[in-house]
FILUMNU-696351 format. One line per field, with one value per residue (C-alpha): x, y, z; residue in three letters; residue number from 0. Coordinates in nm, 3 decimals, padded with zeros to 5 digits, always signed. Example, Ala and Ser with C-alpha at 12.3 -4.5 7.8 and 13.67 -1.06 7.14 Angstrom:
<rs>
px +01.230	+01.367 $
py -00.450	-00.106 $
pz +00.780	+00.714 $
r ALA	SER $
k 0	1 $
</rs>
This chain:
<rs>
px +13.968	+13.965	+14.060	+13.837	+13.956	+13.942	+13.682	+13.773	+13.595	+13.632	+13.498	+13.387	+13.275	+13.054	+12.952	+12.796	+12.997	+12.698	+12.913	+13.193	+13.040	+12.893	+13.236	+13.458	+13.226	+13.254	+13.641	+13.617	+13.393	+13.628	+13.941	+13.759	+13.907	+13.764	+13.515	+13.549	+13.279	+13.208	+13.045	+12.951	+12.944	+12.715	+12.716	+12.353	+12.450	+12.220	+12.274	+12.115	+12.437	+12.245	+12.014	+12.262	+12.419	+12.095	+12.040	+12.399	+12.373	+12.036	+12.214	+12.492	+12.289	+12.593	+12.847	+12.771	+12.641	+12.523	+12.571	+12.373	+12.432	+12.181	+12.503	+12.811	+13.080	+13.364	+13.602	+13.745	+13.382	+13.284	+13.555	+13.539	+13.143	+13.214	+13.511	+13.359	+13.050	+13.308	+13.441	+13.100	+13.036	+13.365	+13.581	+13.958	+14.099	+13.936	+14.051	+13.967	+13.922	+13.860	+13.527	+13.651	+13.860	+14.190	+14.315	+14.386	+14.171	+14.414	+14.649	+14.424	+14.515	+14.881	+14.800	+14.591	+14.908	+15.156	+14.933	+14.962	+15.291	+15.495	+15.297	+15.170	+14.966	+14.882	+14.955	+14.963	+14.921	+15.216	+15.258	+15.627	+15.788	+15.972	+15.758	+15.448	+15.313	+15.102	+14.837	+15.032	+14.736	+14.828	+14.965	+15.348	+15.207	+14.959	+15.211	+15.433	+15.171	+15.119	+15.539	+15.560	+15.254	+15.442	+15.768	+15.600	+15.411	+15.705	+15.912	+15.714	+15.596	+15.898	+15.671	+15.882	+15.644	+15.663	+15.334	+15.208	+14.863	+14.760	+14.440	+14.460	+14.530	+14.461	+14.443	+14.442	+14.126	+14.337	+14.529	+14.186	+14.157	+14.456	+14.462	+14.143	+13.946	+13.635	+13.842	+13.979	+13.907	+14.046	+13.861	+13.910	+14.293	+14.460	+14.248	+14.498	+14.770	+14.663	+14.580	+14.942	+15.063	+14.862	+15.034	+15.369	+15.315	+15.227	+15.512	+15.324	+15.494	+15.365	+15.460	+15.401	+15.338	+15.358	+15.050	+14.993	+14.734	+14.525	+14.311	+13.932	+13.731	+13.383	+13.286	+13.455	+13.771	+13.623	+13.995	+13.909	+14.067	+13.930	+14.050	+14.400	+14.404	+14.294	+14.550	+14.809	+14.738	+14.698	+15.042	+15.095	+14.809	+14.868	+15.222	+15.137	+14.759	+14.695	+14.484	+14.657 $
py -03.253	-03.496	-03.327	-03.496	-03.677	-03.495	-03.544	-03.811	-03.793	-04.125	-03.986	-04.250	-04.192	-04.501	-04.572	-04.952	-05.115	-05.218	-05.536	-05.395	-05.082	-05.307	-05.416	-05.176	-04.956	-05.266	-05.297	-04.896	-04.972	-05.252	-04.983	-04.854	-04.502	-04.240	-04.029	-04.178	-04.106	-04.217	-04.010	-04.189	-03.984	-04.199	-04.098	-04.250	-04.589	-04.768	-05.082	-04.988	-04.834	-04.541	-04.733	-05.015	-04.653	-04.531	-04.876	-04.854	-04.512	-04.596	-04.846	-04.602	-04.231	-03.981	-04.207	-04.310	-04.028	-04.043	-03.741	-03.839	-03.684	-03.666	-03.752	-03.947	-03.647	-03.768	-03.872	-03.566	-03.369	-03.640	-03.590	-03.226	-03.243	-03.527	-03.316	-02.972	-03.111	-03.295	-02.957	-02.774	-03.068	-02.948	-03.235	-03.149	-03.439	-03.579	-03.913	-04.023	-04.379	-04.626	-04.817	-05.091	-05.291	-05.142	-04.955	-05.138	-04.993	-05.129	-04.817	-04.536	-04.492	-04.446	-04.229	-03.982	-04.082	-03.939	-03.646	-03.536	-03.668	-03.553	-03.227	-03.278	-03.117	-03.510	-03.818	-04.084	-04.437	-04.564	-04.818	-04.710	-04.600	-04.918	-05.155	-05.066	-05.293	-05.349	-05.624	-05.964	-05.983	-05.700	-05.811	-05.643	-05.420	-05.285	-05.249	-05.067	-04.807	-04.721	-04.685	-04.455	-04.285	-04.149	-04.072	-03.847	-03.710	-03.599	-03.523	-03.229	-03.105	-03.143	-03.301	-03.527	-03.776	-04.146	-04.240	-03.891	-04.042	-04.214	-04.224	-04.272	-04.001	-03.837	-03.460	-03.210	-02.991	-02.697	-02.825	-02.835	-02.519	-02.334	-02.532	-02.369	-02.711	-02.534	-02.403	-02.794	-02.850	-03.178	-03.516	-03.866	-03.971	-03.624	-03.462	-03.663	-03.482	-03.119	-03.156	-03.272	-02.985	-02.766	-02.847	-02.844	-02.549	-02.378	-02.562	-02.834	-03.115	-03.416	-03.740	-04.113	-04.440	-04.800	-04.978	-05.291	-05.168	-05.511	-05.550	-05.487	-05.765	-05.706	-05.518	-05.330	-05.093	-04.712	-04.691	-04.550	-04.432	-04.085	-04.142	-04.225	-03.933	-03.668	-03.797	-03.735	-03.366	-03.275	-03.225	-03.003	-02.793	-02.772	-02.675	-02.370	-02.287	-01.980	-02.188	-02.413 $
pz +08.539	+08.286	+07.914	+07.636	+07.365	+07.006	+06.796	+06.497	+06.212	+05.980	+05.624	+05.405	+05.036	+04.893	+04.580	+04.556	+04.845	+05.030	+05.098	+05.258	+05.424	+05.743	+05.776	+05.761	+06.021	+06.242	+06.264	+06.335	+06.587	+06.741	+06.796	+07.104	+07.016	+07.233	+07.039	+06.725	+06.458	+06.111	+05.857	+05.515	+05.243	+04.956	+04.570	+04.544	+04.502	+04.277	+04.508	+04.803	+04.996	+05.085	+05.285	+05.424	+05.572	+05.705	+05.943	+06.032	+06.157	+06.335	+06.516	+06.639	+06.673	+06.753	+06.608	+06.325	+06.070	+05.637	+05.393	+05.077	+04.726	+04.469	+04.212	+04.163	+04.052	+04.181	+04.462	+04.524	+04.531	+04.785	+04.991	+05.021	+05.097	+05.372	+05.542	+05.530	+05.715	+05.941	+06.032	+06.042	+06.353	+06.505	+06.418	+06.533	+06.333	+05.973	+05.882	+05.499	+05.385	+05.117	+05.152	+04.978	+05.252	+05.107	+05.386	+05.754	+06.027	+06.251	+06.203	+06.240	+06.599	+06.542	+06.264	+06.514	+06.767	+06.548	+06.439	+06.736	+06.914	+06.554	+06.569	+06.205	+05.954	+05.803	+05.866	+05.528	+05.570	+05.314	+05.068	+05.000	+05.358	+05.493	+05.636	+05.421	+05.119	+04.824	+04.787	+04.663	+04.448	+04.248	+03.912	+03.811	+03.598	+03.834	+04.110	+03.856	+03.713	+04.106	+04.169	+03.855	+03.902	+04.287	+04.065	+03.810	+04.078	+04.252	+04.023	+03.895	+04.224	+04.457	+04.736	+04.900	+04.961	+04.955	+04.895	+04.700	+04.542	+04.926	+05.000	+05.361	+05.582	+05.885	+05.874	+06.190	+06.122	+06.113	+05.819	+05.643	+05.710	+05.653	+05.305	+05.204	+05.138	+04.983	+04.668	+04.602	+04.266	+04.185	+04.168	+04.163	+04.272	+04.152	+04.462	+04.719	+04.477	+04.505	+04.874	+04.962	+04.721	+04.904	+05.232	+05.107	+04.948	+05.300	+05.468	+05.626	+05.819	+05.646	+05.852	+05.684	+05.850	+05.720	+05.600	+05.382	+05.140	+05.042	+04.768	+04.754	+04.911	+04.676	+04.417	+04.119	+04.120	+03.995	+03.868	+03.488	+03.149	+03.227	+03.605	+03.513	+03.211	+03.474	+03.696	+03.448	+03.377	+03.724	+03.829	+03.497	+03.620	+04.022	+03.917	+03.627	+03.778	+03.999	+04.270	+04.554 $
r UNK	UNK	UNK	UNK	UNK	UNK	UNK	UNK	UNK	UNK	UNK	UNK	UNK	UNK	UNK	UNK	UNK	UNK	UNK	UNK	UNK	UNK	UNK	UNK	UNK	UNK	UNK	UNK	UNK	UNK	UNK	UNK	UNK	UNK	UNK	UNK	UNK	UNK	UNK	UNK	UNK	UNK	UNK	UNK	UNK	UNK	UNK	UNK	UNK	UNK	UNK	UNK	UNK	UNK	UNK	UNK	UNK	UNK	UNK	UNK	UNK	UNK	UNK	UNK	UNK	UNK	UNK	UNK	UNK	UNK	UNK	UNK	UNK	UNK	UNK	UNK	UNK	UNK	UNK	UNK	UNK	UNK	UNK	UNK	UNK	UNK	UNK	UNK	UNK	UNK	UNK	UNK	UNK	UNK	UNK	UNK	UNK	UNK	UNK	UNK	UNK	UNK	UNK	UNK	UNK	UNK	UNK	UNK	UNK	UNK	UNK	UNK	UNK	UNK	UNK	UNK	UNK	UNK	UNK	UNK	UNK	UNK	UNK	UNK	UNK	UNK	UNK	UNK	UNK	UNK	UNK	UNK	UNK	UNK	UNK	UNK	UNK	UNK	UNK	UNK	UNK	UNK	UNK	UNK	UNK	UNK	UNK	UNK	UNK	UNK	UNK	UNK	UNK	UNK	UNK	UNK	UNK	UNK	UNK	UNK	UNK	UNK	UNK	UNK	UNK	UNK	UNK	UNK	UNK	UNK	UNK	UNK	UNK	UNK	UNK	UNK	UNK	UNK	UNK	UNK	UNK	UNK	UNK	UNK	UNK	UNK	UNK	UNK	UNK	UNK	UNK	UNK	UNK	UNK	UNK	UNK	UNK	UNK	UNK	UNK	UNK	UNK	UNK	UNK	UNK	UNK	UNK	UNK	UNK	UNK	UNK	UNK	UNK	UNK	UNK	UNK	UNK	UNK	UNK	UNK	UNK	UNK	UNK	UNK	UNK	UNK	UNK	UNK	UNK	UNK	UNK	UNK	UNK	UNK	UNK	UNK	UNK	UNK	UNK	UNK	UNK	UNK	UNK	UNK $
k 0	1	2	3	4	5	6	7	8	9	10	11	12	13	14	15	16	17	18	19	20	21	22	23	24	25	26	27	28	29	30	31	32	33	34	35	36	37	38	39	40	41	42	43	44	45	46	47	48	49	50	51	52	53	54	55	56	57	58	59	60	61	62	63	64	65	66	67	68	69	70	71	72	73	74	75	76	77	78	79	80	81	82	83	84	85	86	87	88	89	90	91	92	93	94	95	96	97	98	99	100	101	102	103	104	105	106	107	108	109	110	111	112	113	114	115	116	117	118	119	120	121	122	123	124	125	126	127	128	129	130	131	132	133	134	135	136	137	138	139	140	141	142	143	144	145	146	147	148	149	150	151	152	153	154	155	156	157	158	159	160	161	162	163	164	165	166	167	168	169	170	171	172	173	174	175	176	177	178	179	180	181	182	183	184	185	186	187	188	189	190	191	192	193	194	195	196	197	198	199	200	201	202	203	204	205	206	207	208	209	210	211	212	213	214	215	216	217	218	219	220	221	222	223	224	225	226	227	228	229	230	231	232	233	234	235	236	237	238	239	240	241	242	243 $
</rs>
């Protein structure tokens, strides 16, 4: 008897990438990966995303799946909504991922490959393992904000990760759960902080692959003053604090 495949869950937060959403569900669609679903999480994106999502999911019933919010509060709020429903539909592996055309499709099968085959908690797709990149459009000073930003990171929380502040990863339901994802409290990029200090803290095998992480294709960076400040503290507060 033939075992079936685990459920993948691709979780997608949007907020005004009605540009890029079509495509990036299309090159998912192109890996052929056995059961393989996408759930789009939108913030109620003034530019239509919302409904670009509903056609795309009408086009793919089963695959293909929208979460709407009545607000935008934040990256890390999104992706807890998008991955507890993810696990409520019995997803056994959650994959997040940018909207914006940052992160390569290409590797989310050997990310689920090594998941399994490393027998980790989460798989990162790296910037800073050998063989992984940054966008050549990045200016220095951009490139160096992102390469300190990992330092401080782990330098106050002992992670031992090369690419702490990722955003694409592939995470064994399991690890969602034994985490606690409900009680996540970060948001925008210090949520991918707490949720690797979460893992380490439980003695989680974290395994990172390569990736060349490009530069958005449309639309605007959400990467702001009170983004970067919140970022900051976070470390201080995952490493004093009471919850993780």
């Amino acid at each position: 008897m033939e075992k079936t495949p685990p459920k993948i869950v691709v979780v997608v937060p949007t907020y005004n990438e009605r540009t890029n959403l079509p495509v990036l569900v299309d090159l998912l669609m192109d890996l052929h990966v056995p059961n393989l679903h996408v759930l789009v999480v939108d913030d109620n994106s003034p530019d239509g995303t919302g409904e670009i999502a509903d056609g795309l999911a009408a086009g793919a019933p089963g695959t293909v799946g929208v979460l709407h919010r009545s607000e935008k509060n934040g990256l890390g709020r999104a992706y807890v909504a998008g991955m507890t429903r993810a696990l409520e539909e019995a997803a056994d592996v959650v994959i997040q991922m940018d909207a914006d055309l940052s992160h390569p499709a290409s590797v989310v099968p050997l990310m689920v490959e090594r998941l399994f085959a490393d027998d980790a908690a989460v798989v990162i797709g790296s910037r800073y393992v050998k063989g992984g990149s940054l966008a050549t459009e990045w200016p220095w000073h951009r490139k160096a904000l992102s390469a300190w930003a990992n330092f401080y990171v782990n330098a106050i929380l002992r992670l031992r990760v090369k690419d702490a502040t990722a955003g694409f990863k592939a995470w064994r339901a399991d690890t969602l759960k034994a985490i606690d994802l409900p009680t996540v409290r970060s948001n925008g990029y210090s949520f991918q902080v707490e949720m690797n200090h979460r893992t380490v803290r439980r003695g989680l095998k974290i395994v990172e692959v390569p990736i060349r992480f490009e530069e958005r294709v449309n639309g605007e960076s959400k990467l702001g003053l009170r983004v970067q400040i919140e970022s900051a503290i976070a470390p201080w507060k995952l490493l004093f604090g009471k919850n993780g």
